[in-house]
C-alpha positions as a Python dict, from the first residue, in 0.01 Angstrom:
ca = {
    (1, 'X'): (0, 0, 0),
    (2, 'X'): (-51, 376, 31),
    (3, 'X'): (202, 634, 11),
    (4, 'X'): (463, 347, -62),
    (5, 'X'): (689, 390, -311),
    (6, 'X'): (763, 83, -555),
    (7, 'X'): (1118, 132, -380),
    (8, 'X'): (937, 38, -56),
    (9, 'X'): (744, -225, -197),
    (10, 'X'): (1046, -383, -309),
    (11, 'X'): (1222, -364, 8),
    (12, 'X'): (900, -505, 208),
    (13, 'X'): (924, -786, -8),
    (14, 'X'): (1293, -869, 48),
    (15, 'X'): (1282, -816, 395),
    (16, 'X'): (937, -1106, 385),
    (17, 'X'): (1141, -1360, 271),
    (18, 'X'): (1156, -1649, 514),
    (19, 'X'): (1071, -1387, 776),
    (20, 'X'): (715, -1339, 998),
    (21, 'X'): (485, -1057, 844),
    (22, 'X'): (452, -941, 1209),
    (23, 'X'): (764, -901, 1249),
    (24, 'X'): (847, -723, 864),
    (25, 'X'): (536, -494, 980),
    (26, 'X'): (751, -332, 1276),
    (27, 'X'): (1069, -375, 1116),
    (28, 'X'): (1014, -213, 779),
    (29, 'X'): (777, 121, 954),
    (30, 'X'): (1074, 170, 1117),
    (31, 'X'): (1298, 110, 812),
    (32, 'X'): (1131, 340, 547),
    (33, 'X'): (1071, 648, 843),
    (34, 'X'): (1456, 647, 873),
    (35, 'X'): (1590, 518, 515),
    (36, 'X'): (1294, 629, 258),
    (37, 'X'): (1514, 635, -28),
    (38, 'X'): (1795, 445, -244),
    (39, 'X'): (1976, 715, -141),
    (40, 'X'): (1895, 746, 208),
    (41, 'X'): (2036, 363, 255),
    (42, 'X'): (2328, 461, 81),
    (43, 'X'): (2460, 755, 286),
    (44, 'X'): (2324, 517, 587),
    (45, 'X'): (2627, 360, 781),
    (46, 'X'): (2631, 10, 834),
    (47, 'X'): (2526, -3, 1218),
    (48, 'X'): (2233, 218, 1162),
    (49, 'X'): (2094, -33, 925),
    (50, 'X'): (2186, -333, 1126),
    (51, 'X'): (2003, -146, 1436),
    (52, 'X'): (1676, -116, 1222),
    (53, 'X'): (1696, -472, 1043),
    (54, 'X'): (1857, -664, 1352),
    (55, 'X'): (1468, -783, 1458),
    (56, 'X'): (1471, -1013, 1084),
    (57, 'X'): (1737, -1193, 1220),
    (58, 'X'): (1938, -1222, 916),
    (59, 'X'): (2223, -993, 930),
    (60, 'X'): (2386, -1022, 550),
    (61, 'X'): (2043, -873, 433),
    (62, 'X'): (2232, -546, 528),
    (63, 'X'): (2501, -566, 282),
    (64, 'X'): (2225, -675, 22),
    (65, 'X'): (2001, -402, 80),
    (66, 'X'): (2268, -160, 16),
    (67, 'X'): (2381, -343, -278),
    (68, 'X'): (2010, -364, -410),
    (69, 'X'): (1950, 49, -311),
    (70, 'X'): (2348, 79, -511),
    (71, 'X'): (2196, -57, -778),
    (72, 'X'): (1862, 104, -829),
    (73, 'X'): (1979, 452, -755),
    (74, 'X'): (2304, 371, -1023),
    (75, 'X'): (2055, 214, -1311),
    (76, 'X'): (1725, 361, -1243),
    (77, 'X'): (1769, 661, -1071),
    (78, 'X'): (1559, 574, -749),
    (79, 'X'): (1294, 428, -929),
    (80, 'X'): (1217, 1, -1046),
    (81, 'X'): (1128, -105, -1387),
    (82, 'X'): (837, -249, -1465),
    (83, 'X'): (902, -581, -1638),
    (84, 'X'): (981, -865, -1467),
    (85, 'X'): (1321, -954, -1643),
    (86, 'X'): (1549, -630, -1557),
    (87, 'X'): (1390, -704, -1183),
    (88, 'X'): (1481, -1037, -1148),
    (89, 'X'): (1812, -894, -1241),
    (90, 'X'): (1804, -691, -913),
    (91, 'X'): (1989, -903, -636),
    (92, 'X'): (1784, -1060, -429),
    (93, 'X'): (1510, -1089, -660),
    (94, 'X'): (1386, -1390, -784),
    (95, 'X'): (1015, -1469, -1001),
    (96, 'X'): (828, -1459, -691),
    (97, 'X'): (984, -1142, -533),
    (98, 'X'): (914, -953, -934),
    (99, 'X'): (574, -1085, -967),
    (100, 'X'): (495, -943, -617),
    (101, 'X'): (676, -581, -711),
    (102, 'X'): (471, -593, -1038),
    (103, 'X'): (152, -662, -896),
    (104, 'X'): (228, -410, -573),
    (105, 'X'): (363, -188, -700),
    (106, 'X'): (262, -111, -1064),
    (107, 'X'): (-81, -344, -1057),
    (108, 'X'): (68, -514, -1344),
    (109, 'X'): (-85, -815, -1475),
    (110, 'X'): (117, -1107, -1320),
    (111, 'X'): (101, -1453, -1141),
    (112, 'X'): (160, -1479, -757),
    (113, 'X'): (254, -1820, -640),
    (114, 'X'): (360, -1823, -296),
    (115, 'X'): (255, -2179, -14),
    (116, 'X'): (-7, -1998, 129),
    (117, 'X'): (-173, -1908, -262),
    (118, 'X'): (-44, -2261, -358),
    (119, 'X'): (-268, -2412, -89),
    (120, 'X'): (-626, -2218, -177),
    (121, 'X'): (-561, -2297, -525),
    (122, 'X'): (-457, -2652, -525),
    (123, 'X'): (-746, -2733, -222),
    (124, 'X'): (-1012, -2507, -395),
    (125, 'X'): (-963, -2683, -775),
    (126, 'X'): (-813, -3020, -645),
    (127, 'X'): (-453, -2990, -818),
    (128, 'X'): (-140, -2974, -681),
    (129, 'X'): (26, -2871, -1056),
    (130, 'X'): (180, -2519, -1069),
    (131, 'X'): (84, -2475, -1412),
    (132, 'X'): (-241, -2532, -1369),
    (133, 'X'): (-299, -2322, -1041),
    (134, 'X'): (-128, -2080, -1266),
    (135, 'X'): (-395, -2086, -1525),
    (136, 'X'): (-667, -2061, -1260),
    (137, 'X'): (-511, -1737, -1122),
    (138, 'X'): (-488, -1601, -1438),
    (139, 'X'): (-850, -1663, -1520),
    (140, 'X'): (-962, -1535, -1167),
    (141, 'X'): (-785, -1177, -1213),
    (142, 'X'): (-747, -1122, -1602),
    (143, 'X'): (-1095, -899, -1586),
    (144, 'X'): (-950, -550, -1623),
    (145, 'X'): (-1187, -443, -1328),
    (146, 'X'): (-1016, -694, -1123),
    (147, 'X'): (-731, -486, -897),
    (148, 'X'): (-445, -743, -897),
    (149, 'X'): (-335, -525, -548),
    (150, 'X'): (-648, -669, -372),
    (151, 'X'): (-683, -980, -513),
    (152, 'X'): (-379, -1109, -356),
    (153, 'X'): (-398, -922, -43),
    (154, 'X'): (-737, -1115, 11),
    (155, 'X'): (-584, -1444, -131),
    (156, 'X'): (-266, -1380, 162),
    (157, 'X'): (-533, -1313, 414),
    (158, 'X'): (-750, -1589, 348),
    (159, 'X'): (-472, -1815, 349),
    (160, 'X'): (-359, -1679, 708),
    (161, 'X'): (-711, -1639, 854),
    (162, 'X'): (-896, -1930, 692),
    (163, 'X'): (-721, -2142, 411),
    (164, 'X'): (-424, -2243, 679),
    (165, 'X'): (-192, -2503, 661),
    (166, 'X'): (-354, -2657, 975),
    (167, 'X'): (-691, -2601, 1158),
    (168, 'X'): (-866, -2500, 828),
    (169, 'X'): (-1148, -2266, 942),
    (170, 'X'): (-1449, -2478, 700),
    (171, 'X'): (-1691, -2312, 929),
    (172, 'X'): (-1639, -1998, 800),
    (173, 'X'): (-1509, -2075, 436),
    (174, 'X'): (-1691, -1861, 198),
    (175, 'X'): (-1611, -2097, -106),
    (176, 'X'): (-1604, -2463, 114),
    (177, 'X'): (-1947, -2493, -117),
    (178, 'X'): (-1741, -2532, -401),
    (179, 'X'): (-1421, -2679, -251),
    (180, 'X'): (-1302, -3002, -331),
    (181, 'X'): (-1102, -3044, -69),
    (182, 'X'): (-1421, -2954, 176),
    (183, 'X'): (-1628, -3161, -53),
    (184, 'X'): (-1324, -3467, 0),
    (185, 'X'): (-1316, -3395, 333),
    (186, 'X'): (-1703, -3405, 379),
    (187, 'X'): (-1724, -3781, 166),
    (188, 'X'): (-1473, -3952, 406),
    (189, 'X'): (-1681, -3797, 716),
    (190, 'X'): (-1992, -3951, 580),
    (191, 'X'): (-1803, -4287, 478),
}
């Protein structure tokens, strides 16, 4: 993400929890124009926020994005910290919501495990166990020309364009040759 601060980042994230990305998209343009900064959220009053973030449905992420932007301006003076401990420590921030500010934000080594990345994994190397679509992550993007950044934008996207939960697009799977789950698939259609 261009021109985003690791601020942003983190707030993109927070606001993609159990929310539609088309909706965040609209939602959080409109968020960072008006409230860029910690700061800017701070000196925000409560219906101005709740105007911008009503669209996400969830009104009590209002109070906990100006607890979060409290928080970062008090401790880190507008910025985030890098490891994944003091931003778990951030409310509202769990493994998956640090990994993703680590990897987005800094293009820190880390391991992104959302249901969509869950899915390619466990269909492409025929396991369903975290730890070991864990490992296979981390041996995809450990090269140090590998950009973290785009390697799970394109996992994301191929999970929403192709990989999906339902009506798999095998037609125009770039990896179905060495799928398991296309090669499972492809055994019971010949059986």
């Amino acid at each position: 993400m261009k021109g985003v601060t690791p601020f942003q980042i983190l707030i993109a994230e927070f606001f993609l929890r159990q929310t539609r990305t088309v909706v965040v998209k609209r939602v959080f343009t409109e968020f960072v124009e008006r409230f860029p900064t910690p700061n800017h959220i701070l000196r925000a009053d409560r219906k101005s926020l709740i105007e911008v973030m009503k669209p996400l449905g969830i009104i009590s992420r209002v109070d906990e994005v100006k607890e979060l932007a409290k928080l970062v301006e008090k401790r880190y003076s507008a910025g985030l910290p890098r490891d994944k401990e003091s931003l778990k420590m951030l409310p509202g921030v769990g493994e998956y919501t640090a990994s993703a500010v680590r990897i987005f934000a800094f293009n820190e080594q880390d391991v992104l495990v959302d249901t969509n990345i869950m899915r390619i994994i466990s269909r492409l190397f025929g396991t369903k166990d975290l730890e070991t679509i864990k490992g296979h992550l981390i041996s995809m993007s450990e090269d140090e020309d590998v950009d973290l950044r785009q390697f799970y934008s394109m996992l994301i996207d191929f999970g929403a364009l192709v990989c999906k939960a339902v009506n798999t697009r095998h037609d125009v799977c770039p990896v179905r040759d060495c799928c398991m789950e296309y090669e499972r698939l492809a055994k019971i259609k010949d059986d």
